[in-house]
C-alpha positions as CSV (number, residue, x, y, z in Angstrom):
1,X,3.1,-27.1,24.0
2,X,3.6,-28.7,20.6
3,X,2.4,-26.4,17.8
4,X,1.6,-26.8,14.7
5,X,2.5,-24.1,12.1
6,X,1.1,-24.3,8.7
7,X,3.5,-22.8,5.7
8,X,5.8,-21.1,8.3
9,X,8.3,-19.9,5.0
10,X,5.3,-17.9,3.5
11,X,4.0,-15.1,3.5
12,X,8.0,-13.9,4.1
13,X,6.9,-12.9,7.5
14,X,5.4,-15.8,8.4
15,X,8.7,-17.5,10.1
16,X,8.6,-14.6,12.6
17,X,5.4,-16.0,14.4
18,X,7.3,-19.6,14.6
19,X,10.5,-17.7,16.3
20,X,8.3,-15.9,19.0
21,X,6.9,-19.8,19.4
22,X,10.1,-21.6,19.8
23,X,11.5,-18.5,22.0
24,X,8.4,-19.3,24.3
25,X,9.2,-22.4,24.8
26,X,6.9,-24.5,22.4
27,X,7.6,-27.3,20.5
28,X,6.9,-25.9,16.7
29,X,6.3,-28.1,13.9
30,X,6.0,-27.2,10.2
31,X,3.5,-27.9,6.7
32,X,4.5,-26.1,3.9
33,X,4.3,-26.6,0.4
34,X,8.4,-24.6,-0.2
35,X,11.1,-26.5,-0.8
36,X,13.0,-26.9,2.4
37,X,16.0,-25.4,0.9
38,X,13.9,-21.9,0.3
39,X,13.7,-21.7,4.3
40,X,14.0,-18.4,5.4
41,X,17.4,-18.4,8.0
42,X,15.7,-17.3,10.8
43,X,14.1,-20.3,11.1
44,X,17.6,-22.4,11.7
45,X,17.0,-24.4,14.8
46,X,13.5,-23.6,15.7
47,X,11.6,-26.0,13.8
48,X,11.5,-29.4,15.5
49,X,10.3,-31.3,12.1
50,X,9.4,-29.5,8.9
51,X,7.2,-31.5,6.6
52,X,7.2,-30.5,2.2
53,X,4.3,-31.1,1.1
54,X,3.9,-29.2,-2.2
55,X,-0.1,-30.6,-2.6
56,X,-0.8,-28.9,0.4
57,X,-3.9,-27.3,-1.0
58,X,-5.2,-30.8,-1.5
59,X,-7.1,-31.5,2.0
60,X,-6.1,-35.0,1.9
61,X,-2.3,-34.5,1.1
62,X,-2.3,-32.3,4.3
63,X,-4.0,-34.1,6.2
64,X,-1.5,-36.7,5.6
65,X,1.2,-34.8,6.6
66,X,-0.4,-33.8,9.8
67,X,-1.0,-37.5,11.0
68,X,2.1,-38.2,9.8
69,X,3.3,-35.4,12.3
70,X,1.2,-36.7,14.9
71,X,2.3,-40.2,14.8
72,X,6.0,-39.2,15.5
73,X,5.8,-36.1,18.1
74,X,2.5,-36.9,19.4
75,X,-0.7,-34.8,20.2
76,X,-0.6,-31.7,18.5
77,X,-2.0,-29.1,21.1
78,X,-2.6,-25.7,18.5
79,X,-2.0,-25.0,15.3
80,X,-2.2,-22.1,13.1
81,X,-1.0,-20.0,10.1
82,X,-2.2,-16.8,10.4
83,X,-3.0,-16.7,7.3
84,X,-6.5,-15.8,5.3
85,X,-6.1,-18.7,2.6
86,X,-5.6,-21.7,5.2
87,X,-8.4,-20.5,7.6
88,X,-10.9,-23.3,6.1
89,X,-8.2,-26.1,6.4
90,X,-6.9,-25.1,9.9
91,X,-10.5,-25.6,10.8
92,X,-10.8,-29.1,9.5
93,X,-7.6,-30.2,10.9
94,X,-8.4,-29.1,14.6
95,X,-11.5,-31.6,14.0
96,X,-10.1,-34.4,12.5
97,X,-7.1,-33.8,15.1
98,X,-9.3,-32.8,18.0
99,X,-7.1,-29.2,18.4
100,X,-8.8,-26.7,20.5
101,X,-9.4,-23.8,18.2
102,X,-11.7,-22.3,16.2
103,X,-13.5,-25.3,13.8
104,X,-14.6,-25.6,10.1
105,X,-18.3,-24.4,11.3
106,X,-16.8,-21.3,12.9
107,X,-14.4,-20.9,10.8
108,X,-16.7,-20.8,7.6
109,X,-19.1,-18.7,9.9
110,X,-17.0,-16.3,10.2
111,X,-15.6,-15.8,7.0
112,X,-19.3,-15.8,5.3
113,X,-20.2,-11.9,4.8
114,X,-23.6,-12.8,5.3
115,X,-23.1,-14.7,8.3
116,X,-20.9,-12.2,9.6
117,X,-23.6,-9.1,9.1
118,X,-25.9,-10.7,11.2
119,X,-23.9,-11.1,13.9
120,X,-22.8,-6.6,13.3
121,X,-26.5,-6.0,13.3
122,X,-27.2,-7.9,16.4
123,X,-24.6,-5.9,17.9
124,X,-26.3,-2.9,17.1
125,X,-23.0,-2.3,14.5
126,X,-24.7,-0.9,10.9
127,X,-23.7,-3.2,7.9
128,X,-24.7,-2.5,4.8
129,X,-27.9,-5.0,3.7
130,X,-26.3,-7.8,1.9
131,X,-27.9,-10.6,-0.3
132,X,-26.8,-14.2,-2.3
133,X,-26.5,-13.4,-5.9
134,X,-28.8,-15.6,-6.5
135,X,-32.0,-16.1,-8.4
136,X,-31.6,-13.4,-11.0
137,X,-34.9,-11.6,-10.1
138,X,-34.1,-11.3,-6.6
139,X,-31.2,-9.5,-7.1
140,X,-32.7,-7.3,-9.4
141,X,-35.5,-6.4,-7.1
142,X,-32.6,-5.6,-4.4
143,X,-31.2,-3.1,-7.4
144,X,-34.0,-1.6,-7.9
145,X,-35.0,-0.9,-3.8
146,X,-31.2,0.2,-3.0
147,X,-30.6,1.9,-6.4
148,X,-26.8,2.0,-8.2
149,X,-24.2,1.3,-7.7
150,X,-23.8,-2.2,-6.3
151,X,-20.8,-4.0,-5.3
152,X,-20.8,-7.7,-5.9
153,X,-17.9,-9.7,-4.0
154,X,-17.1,-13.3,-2.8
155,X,-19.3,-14.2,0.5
156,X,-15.7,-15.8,1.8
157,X,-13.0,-13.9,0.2
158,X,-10.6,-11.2,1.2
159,X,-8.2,-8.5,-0.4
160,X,-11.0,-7.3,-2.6
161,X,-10.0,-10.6,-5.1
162,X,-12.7,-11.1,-7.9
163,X,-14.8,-8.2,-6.1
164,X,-16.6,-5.2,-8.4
165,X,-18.8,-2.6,-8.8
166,X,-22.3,-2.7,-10.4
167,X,-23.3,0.9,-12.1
168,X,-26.2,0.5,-14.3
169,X,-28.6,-2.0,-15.6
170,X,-26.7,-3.3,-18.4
171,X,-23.6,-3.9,-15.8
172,X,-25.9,-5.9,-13.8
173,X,-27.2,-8.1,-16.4
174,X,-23.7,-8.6,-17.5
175,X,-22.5,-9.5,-13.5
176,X,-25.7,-11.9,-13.5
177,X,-24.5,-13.5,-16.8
178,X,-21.7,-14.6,-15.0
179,X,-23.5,-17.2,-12.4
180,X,-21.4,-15.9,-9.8
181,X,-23.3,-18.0,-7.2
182,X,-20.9,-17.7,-4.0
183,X,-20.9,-13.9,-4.6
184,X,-23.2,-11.8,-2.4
185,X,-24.8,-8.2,-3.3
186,X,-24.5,-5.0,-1.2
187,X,-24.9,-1.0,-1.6
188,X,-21.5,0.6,-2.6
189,X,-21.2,2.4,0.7
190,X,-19.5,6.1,0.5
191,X,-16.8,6.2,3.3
192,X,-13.3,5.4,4.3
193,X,-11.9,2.4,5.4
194,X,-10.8,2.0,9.0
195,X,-9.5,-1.1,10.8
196,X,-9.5,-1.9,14.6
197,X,-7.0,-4.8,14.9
198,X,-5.7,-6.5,17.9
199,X,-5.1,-9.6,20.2
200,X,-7.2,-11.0,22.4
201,X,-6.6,-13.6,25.3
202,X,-8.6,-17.0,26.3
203,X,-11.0,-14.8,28.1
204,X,-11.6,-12.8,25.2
205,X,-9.9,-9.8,26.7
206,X,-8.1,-7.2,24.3
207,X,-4.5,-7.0,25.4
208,X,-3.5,-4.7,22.5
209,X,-5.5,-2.9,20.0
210,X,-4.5,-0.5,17.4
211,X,-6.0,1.2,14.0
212,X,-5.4,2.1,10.7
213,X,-6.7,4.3,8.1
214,X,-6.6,3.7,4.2
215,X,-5.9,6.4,1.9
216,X,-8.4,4.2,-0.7
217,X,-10.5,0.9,-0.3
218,X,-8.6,-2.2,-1.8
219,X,-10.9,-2.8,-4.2
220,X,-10.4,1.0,-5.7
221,X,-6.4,0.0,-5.6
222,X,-7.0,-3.4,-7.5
223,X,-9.1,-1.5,-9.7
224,X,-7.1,1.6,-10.9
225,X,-3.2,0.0,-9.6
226,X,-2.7,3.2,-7.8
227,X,0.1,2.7,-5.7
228,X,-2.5,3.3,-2.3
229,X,-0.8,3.7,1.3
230,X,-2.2,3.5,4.6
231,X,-1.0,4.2,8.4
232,X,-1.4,3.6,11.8
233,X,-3.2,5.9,14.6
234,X,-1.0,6.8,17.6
235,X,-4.9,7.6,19.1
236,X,-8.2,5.9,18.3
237,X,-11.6,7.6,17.9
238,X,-12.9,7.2,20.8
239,X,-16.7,5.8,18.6
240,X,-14.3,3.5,16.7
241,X,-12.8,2.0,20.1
242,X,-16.4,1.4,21.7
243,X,-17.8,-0.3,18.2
244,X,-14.4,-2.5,18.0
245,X,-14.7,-3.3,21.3
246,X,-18.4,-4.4,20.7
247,X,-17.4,-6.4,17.9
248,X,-14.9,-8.3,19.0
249,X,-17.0,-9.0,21.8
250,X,-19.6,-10.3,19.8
251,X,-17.4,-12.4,17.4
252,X,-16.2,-14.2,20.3
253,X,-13.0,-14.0,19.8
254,X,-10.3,-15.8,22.0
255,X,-6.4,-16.2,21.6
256,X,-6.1,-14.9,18.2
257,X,-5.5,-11.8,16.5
258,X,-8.2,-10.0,15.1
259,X,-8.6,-7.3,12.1
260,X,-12.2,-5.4,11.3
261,X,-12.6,-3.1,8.6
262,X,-15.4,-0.5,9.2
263,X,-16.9,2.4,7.0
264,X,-15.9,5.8,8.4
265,X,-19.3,7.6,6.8
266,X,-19.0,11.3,6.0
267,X,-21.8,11.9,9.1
268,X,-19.4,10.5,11.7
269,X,-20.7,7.3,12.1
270,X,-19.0,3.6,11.5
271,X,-20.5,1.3,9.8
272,X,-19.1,-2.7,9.8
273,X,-17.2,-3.8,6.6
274,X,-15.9,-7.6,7.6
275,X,-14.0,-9.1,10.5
276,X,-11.1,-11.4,9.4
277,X,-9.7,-13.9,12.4
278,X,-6.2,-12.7,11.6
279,X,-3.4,-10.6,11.9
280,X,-4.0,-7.8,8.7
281,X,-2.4,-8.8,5.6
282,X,1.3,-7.4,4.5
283,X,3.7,-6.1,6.9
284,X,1.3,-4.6,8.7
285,X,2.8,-6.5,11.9
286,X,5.9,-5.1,11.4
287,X,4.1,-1.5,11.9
288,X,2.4,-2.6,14.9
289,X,6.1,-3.6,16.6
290,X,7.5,-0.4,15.3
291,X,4.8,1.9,16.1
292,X,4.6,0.7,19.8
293,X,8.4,-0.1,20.1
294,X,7.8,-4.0,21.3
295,X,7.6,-6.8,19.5
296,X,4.0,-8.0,18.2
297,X,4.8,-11.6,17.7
298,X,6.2,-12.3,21.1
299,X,3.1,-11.1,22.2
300,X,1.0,-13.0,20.2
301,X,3.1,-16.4,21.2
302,X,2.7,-15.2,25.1
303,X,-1.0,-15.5,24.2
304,X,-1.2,-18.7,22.4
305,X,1.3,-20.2,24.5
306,X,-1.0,-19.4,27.7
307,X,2.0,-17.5,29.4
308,X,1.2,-14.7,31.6
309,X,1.2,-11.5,30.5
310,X,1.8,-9.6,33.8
311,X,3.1,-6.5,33.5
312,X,2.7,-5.9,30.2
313,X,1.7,-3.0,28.7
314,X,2.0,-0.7,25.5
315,X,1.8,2.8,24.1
316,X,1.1,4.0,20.3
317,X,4.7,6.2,20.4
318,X,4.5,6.3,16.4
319,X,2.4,7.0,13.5
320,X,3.4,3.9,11.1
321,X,2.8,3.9,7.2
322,X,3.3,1.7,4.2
323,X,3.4,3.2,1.0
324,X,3.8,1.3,-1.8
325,X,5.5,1.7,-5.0
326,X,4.6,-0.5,-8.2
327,X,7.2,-1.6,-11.0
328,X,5.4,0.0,-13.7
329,X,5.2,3.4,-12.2
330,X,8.2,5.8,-12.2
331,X,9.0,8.2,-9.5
332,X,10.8,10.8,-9.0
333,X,13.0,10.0,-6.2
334,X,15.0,6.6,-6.3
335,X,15.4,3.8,-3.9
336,X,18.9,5.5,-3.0
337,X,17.5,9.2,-2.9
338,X,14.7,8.5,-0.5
339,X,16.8,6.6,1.9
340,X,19.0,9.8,2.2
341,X,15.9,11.8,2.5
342,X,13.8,10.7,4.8
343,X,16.2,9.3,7.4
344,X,14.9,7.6,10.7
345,X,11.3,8.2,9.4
346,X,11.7,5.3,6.9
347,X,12.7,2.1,9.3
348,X,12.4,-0.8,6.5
349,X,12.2,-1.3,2.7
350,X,10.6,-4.6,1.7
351,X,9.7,-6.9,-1.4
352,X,6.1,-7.5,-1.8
353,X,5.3,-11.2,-3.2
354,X,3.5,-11.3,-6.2
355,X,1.0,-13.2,-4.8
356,X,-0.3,-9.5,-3.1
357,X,1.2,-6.9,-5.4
358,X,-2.0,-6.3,-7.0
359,X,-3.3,-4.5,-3.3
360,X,0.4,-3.5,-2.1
361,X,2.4,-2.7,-4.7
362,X,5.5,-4.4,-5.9
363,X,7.7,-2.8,-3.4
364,X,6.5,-1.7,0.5
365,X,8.2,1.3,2.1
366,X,7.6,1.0,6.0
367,X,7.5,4.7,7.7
368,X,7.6,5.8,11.3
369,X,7.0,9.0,12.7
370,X,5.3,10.3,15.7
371,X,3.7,13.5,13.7
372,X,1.3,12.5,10.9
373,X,2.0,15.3,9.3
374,X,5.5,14.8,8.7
375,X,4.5,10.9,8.3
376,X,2.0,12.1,5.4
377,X,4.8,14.1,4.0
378,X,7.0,10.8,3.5
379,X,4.0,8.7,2.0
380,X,3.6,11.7,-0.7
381,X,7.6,11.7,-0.9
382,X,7.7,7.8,-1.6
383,X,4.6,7.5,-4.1
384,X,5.8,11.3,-6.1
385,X,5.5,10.4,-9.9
386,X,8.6,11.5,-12.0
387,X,7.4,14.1,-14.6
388,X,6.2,12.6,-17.7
């Protein structure tokens, strides 16, 4: 198989999903817009042609690069990045290319929250009722029927980027003064925020899943910089599982990772937030390996690859966290004090780009334990202010 990888140096885990690739057996090709001399070592020897393209954002200066690609390896049978920001061009270049894969349709389809809370409600998922920000009067009507506060966000967007809350009047005549035409309207919806995140196969079979609760939407983090942490569940509601499962299900999803965010309302109930057609962001794969001892990316190359998966199976052994810590903030406990204090429980320490240090935090503590309350304990131990 001859895959196509797109910016395989970033995010910094991204070279992890070309190793499980090449380890598999597949021929893995590269498009990235860092300099080839910023490739990240693991990557010596396992891509067969890396192409710089640094106006990769440009559709055309890709696409270039990919035909170029094509022209001296030949048919390109997948390609991917795993990535939220190159969804829309990995669609176009599986048409131009004829790459079996999810298309620029789907692809849009599925990031559109509008599009994408139709398809929870004919699941018989609740999604909060959602409009275009668009004519004026229409949105004030749907302020007045619903009441405050509203949340306005991007109808294709993710990480809670240019996303806000509406309280009053005068804030909505101020949002409106904005023209924010791709933005879409909904109820801010009182709840917290749980994921149900996985893998499926060609058939659209789950071969792992997993969850994670947030300590605060990422919206409230972007919002107020709070440091925010979040961590795995060794054991899934059983109400989450069976709307997850229905979800997925009704996204069609095949041969790619998946992550949904639902409401967890104060009744008991879920209600859907958004489905992204990707691994969630961060290190959040580095969790999944850890929490379930295995590794998460070989897994994910077995998929893509179309290797079989017999005898495979895993078990959530661990409660996994990340806890992040931002540069402004001080803290009582150093880098040096917390190693020393927390032991095993605290399995990696790693940079955050600055490109997502506005949800995560400038640096990303990674914890492991297989009580949550001695997992919780670490997260408070990590994000403990110094005294003022």
């Amino acid at each position: 198989m001859r895959f196509l990888f797109l910016s395989p140096f970033f995010p910094p885990n991204a070279h992890l999903f070309c190793r499980a690739l090449h380890a598999r057996g597949a021929e893995v090709l590269g498009v990235g817009d860092q300099a080839p001399e910023h490739q990240p070592s693991g990557l010596a020897g396992v891509l067969r042609e890396y192409v710089f393209e640094p106006r990769m954002h440009e559709y055309g200066a890709l696409r270039a690069a990919v035909a170029g690609l094509s022209t001296r390896h030949g048919q390109i049978d997948r390609l991917d990045s795993n990535g939220e920001h190159w969804l829309e061009a990995e669609g176009r270049l599986r048409d131009d290319f004829s790459v079996s894969g999810l298309g620029y349709d789907e692809v849009c389809a599925l990031r559109s929250k509008l599009a994408m809370g139709k398809i929870f409600v004919t699941a018989g998922i609740g999604y909060p009722p959602t409009v275009r920000c668009r004519p004026d009067d229409y949105v004030r009507g749907f302020a007045e029927l619903h009441g405050f506060p509203l949340v306005f966000k991007p109808d294709a967007g993710s990480g809670a980027v240019d996303t806000f809350v509406v309280k009053d009047k005068a804030e909505l005549d101020a949002a409106l003064a904005r023209g924010l035409s791709g933005h879409v309207v909904q109820p801010f919806v009182t709840g917290n925020i749980v994921t149900f995140d996985g893998i499926t196969n060609a058939a659209g079979e789950i071969v792992f899943c997993t969850s994670h609760a947030y300590d605060l939407g990422i919206m409230q983090v972007r919002e107020s910089q709070a440091d925010g942490h979040y961590y795995s569940l060794r054991t899934i509601p059983d109400e989450l599982e069976r709307i997850g499962r229905r979800a997925v299900a009704a996204f069609a999803i095949r041969e790619r990772f998946f992550h949904l965010e639902f409401f967890a309302l104060p009744n008991g109930d879920y209600m859907g937030l958004e489905i992204n057609v990707r691994p969630p962001g961060g290190y959040t794969t580095e969790m999944m390996s850890a929490a379930c001892d295995f590794n998460v990316y070989d897994l994910w190359a077995g998929v893509v690859t179309g290797q079989s998966l017999s005898g495979f199976s895993y078990e959530r052994r661990y409660h996994t966290a990340h806890a992040g810590r931002r540069a402004n903030h001080s803290y009582r406990l150093s880098a040096q004090q917390l190693s020393q204090v927390l032991g095993n429980v605290l399995f990696c320490v790693q940079a955050v780009p600055e490109a997502f240090a506005a949800t995560m935090g400038n640096v990303a503590y990674l914890l492991r334990s297989q009580s949550l309350d001695e997992l919780r304990h670490a997260v408070a131990l990590v994000q403990e202010r110094a005294d003022p």
